[in-house]
C-alpha positions in Angstrom: 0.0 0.0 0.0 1.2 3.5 -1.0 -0.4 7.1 0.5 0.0 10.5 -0.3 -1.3 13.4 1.6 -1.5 16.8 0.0 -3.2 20.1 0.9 -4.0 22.3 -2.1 -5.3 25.7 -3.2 -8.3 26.2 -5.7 -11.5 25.2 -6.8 -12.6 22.2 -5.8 -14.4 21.5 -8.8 -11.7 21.6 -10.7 -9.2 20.1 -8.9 -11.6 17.2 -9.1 -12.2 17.4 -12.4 -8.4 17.3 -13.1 -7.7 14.5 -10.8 -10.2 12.3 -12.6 -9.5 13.4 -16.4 -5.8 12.7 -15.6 -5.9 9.3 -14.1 -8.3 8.0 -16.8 -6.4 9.7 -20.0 -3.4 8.6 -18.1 -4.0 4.5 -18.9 -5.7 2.9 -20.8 -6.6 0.4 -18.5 -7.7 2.8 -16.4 -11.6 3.3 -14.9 -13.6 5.4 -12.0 -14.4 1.8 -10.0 -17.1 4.0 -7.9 -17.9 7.5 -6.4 -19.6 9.0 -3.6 -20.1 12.9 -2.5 -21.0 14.5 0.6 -22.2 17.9 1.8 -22.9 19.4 5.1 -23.6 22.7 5.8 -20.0 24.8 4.2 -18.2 21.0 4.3 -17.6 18.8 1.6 -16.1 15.2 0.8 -15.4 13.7 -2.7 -14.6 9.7 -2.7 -13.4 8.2 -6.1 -11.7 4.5 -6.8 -10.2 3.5 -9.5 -8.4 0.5 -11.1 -6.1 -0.3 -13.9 -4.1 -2.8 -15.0 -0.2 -2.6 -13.6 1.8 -3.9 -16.0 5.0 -3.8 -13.7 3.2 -5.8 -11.0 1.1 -8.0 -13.6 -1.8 -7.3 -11.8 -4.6 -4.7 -10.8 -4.6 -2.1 -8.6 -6.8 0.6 -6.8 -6.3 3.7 -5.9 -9.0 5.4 -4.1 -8.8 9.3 -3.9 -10.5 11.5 -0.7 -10.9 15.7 -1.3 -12.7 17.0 1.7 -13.2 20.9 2.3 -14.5 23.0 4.9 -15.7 26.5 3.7 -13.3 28.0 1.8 -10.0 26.1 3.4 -7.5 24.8 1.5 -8.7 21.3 0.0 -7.3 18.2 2.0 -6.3 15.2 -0.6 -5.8 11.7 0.8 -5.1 9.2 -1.6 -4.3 5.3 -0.9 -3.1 2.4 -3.3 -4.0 -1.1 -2.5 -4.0 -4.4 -4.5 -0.6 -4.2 -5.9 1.1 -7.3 -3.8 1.6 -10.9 -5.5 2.3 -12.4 -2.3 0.4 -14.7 -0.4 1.3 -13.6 3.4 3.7 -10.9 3.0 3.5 -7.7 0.3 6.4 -8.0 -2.2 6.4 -6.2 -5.6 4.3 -3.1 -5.3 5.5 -1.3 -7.8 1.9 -1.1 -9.3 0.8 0.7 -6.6 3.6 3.1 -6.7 3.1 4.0 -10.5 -0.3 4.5 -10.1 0.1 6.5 -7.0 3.0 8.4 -9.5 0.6 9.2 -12.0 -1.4 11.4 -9.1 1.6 12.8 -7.9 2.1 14.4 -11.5 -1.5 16.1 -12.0 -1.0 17.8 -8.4 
């Protein structure tokens, strides 16, 4: 499993918008698994998962992708890999998981 935290500055539309475009023009393998949004009051939370095919792992992966905003502070990103491990008991090779987390990592 691979995680990267981020705070960032805009619209949160947008940066949604971005984050979505760019990891499903990014791969072809690539597809929005499942979403969910949430609003209370000025808060708000944006859940997306996606999948694709990791070549360097020979196997699939997920990366699920949190944006949550209160008012008008800065936008809180959590994003988590999972799925990338051919092992049985222990996780070896997750370079999948890594790439994929990568491909964030550039749109931000």
């Amino acid at each position: 499993m691979a995680k990267l935290e981020h705070t960032l500055n805009g619209n949160f539309n947008q940066w949604l918008s971005r984050i979505e475009d760019g990891i499903l023009n990014g791969s072809m393998s690539a597809s929005l698994e499942d979403s969910s949004d949430f609003r209370s009051g000025d808060a708000r939370c944006s859940v997306r998962v996606f999948e694709r095919y990791s070549y360097a792992g020979g196997n699939r992966v997920s990366l699920s992708v949190t944006l949550f905003q209160n008012g008008d502070d800065p936008i809180c990103l959590s994003a988590i890999t999972a799925g990338g491990s051919q092992a049985l008991f222990f996780k070896v090779n997750t370079w999948g998981e890594e790439a994929f987390l990568d491909k964030l990592r550039e749109l931000l």
